[in-house]
C-alpha positions in Angstrom: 138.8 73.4 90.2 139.4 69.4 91.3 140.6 70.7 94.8 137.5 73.0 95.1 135.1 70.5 94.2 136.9 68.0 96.2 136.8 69.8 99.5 134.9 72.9 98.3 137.6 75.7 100.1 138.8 78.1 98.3 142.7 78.4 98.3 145.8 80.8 97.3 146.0 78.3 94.1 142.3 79.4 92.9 142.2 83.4 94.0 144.1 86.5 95.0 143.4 86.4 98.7 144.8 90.0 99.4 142.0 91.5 96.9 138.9 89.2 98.2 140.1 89.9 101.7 140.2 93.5 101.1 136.7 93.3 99.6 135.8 91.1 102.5 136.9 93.2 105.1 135.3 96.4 103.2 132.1 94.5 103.5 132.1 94.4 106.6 132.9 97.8 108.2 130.7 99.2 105.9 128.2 97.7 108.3 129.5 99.2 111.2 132.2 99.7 113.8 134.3 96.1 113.8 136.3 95.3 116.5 139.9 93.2 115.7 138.0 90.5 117.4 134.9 90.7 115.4 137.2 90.7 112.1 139.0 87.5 113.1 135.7 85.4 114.1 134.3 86.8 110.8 137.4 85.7 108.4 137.5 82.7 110.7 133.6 81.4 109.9 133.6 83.1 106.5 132.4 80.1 103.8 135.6 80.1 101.9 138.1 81.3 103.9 138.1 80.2 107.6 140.9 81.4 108.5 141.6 84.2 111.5 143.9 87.3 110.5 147.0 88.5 112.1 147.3 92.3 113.7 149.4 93.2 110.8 147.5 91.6 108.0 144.5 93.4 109.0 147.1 96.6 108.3 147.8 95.4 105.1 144.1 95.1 103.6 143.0 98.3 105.5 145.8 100.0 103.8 144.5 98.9 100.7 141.3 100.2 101.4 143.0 104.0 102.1 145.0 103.5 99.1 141.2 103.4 96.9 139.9 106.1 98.7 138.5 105.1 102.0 138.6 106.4 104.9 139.3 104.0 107.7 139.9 104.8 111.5 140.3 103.5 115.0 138.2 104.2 117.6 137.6 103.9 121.2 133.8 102.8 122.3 132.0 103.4 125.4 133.4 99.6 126.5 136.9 100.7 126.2 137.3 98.4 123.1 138.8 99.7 119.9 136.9 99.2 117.0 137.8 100.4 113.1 134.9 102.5 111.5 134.8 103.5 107.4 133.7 107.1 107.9 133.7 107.6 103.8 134.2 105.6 100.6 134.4 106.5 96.8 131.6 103.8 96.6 128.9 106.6 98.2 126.3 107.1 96.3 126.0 111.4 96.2 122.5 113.0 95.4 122.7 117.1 95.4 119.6 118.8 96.7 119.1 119.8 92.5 118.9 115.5 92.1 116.3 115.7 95.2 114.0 118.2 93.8 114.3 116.5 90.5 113.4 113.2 92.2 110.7 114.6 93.8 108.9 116.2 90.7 109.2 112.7 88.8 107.4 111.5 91.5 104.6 113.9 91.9 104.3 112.8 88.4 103.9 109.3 88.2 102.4 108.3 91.4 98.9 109.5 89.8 99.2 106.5 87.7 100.6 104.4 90.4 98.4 101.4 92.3 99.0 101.1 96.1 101.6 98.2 95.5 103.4 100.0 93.4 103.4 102.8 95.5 105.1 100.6 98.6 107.7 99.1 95.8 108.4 102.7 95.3 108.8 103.7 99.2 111.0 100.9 99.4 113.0 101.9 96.6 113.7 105.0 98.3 114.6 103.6 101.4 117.3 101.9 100.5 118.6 104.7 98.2 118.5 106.6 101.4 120.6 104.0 103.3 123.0 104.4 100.9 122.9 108.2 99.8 125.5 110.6 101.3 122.6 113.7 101.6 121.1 112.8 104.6 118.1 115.5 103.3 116.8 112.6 100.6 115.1 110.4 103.1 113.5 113.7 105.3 112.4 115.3 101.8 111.4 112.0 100.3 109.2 111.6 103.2 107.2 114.8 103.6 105.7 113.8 99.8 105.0 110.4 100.0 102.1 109.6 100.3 102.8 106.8 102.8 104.2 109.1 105.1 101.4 108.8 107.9 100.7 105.0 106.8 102.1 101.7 108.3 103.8 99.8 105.7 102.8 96.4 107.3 99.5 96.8 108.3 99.1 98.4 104.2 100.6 94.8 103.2 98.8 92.6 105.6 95.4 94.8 104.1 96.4 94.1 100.9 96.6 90.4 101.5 93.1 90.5 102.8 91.7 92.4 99.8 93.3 89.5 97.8 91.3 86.7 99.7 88.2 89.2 99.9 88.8 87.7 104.4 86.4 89.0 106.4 88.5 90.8 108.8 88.0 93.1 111.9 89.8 96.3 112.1 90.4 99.0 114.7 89.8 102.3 113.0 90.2 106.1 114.8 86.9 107.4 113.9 86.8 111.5 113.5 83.3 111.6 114.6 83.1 108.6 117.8 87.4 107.6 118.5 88.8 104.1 118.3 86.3 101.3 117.4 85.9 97.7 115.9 84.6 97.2 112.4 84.3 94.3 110.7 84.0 94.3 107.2 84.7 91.6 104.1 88.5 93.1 102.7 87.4 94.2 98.7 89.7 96.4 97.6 92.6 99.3 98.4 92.4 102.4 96.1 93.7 106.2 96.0 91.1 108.6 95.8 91.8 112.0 95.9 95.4 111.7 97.2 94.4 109.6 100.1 94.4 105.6 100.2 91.2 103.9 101.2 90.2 100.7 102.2 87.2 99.1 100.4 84.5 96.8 101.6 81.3 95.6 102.7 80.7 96.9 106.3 78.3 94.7 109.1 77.8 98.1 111.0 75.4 100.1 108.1 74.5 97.3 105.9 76.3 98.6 102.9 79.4 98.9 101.3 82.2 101.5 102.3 85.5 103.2 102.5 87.7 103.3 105.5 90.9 105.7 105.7 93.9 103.1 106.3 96.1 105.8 107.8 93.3 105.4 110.8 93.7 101.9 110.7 95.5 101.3 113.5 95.7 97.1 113.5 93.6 94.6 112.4 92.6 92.5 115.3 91.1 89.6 113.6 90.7 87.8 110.5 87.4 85.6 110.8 87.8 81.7 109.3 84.3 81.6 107.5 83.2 84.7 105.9 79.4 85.3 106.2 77.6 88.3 104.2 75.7 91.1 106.4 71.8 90.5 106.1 69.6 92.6 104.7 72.3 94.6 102.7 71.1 98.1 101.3 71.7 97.5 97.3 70.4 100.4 94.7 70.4 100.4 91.1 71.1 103.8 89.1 71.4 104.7 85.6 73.1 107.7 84.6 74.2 109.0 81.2 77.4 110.8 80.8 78.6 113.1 77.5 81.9 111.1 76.8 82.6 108.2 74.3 83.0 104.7 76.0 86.5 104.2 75.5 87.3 107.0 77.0 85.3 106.1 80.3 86.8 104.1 83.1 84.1 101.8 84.6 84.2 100.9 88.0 83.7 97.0 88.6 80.0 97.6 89.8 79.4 99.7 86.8 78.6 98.4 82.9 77.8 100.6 79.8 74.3 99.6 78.4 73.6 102.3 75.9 75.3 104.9 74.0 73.3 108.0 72.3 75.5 109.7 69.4 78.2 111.3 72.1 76.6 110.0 75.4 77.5 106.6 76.8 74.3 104.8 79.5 75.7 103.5 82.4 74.2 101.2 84.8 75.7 101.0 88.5 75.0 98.5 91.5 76.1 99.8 94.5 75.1 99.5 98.6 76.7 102.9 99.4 74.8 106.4 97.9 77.6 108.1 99.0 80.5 106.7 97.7 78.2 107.0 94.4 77.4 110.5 94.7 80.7 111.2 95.1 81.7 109.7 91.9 79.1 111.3 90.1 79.4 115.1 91.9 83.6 114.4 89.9 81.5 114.4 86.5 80.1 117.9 87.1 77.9 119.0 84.2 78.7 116.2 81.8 76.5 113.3 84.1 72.9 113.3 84.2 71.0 110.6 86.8 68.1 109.2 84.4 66.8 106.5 87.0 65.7 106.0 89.7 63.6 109.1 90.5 64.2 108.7 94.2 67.8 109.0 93.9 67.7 111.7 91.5 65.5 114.0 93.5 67.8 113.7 96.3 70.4 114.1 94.1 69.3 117.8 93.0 68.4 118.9 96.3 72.1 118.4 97.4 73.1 120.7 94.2 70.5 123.1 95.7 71.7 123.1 99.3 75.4 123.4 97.6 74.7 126.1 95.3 72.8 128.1 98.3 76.2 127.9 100.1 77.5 129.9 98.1 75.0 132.6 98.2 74.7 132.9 101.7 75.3 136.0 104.2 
């Protein structure tokens, strides 16, 4: 320990070499194809050993490597050199097709309960299992159920950030209805609704708040240094009452409870988008009932009307 201290190299006197070397050099061409070359200027700048390798001890500690179960060849690349290659170790990790579908099903199954973080934790998780496994069917199957399949990863991050610091930001988003445009909106939040992940914030085009697809978000192109709030934003105030005890009710963070009626809980809701509202309230079905304002309401009923006639039409 006084020698490794002193001149901080490991030596013969502190370790087996033969096994560290053979662990060293498993490391490696489990990266890739190595060339004798690329082995020597490896060992040679490695922290501890810097030392080069002859022909023969390379022989020696790929032998040992057989001897555990690799397999470890020679081959010939396109530049004529030789390079050695581990085609197969007992080290793989092995997932049957069963272990997929298993997988899969545990995932369907707790990715409702899953936030969009945790849902890019996960999809890295499984990239790196898939790196590793010897099915190459887990990544392709993995991928046709995530529900980050059509989503990219960096932009979701860098949108996350920006929902953090509430930045007013400016996106390009592939409208269905008019193509590519810029919007600019202040970054609130990044939710799943209905199996889809949605971008949340105060847009400067409609005066109101809103929802934006992020799998047509296709950059963001600017991220504004003072944040200013649109004028003349649209804000409503509805009441509704809905047949469900309060604890059993999850509020959204414009929403608070201020009544409750033997089995019915009074909520009150600020929002700047009737939409996104309606759409919230059209999931309670039969159990919500709008109470104020009248406006709202009628408007409300007429678009159960015109849906109910839809579905008595010729």
């Amino acid at each position: 320990m006084k020698e490794f201290l002193r001149n901080q190299k490991v030596t013969y006197n502190l370790m087996s070499f033969t096994g560290y070397k053979a662990l060293v050099l498993f490391s490696l061409l489990a990266d890739g194809p190595k060339s004798y070359r690329e082995i020597c200027d490896y060992f040679l700048n490695h922290p501890y050993l810097r030392e080069s390798i002859s022909i023969d001890t390379l022989r020696v500690y790929i032998n040992s490597l057989k001897r555990v179960g690799c397999e470890v060849k020679r081959i010939r690349g396109e530049d004529k050199e030789s390079r050695y290659v581990i085609l197969s170790h007992p080290f793989e990790l092995k997932i049957t097709q069963e272990q997929i579908q298993s997988i899969i099903k545990v995932y369907k199954s707790i990715v409702k309960r899953m936030d969009v973080q945790e849902l890019l934790d996960m999809d890295n998780l499984f990239e790196k299992i898939g790196k590793f496994a010897k099915n190459p069917q887990f990544a392709t199957d993995i991928k046709k159920i995530s529900m980050l399949r059509d989503i990219n990863k960096e932009i979701l991050r860098d949108l996350l950030d920006c929902c953090d610091k509430k930045e007013q930001i400016v996106i390009s988003y592939n409208s269905p209805n008019t193509g590519e445009k810029d919007i600019e909106i202040i970054a609130d939040k990044i939710e799943i609704s209905n199996g889809k992940i949605y971008l949340y914030g105060i847009g400067f085009e409609y005066k109101q708040y809103g929802s934006f697809l992020v799998s047509r978000i296709n950059q963001i192109k600017e991220i504004k240094l003072e944040k200013t709030i649109p004028d003349e934003l649209q804000v409503i105030r509805v009441i509704y009452e809905i047949e469900r005890e309060p604890d059993k009710i999850e509020l959204n963070e414009n929403e608070k409870i201020i009544g409750q009626n033997k089995n019915k809980t009074v909520i009150e809701v600020v929002t700047s988008n009737e939409f996104l509202l309606r759409q919230r309230l059209l999931e309670y079905g039969p159990l919500c009932k709008i109470i104020h304002p009248d406006e709202f309401k009628d408007k409300f009923v007429e678009l159960l009307k015109d849906m109910k006639a839809g579905y008595y039409c010729d």
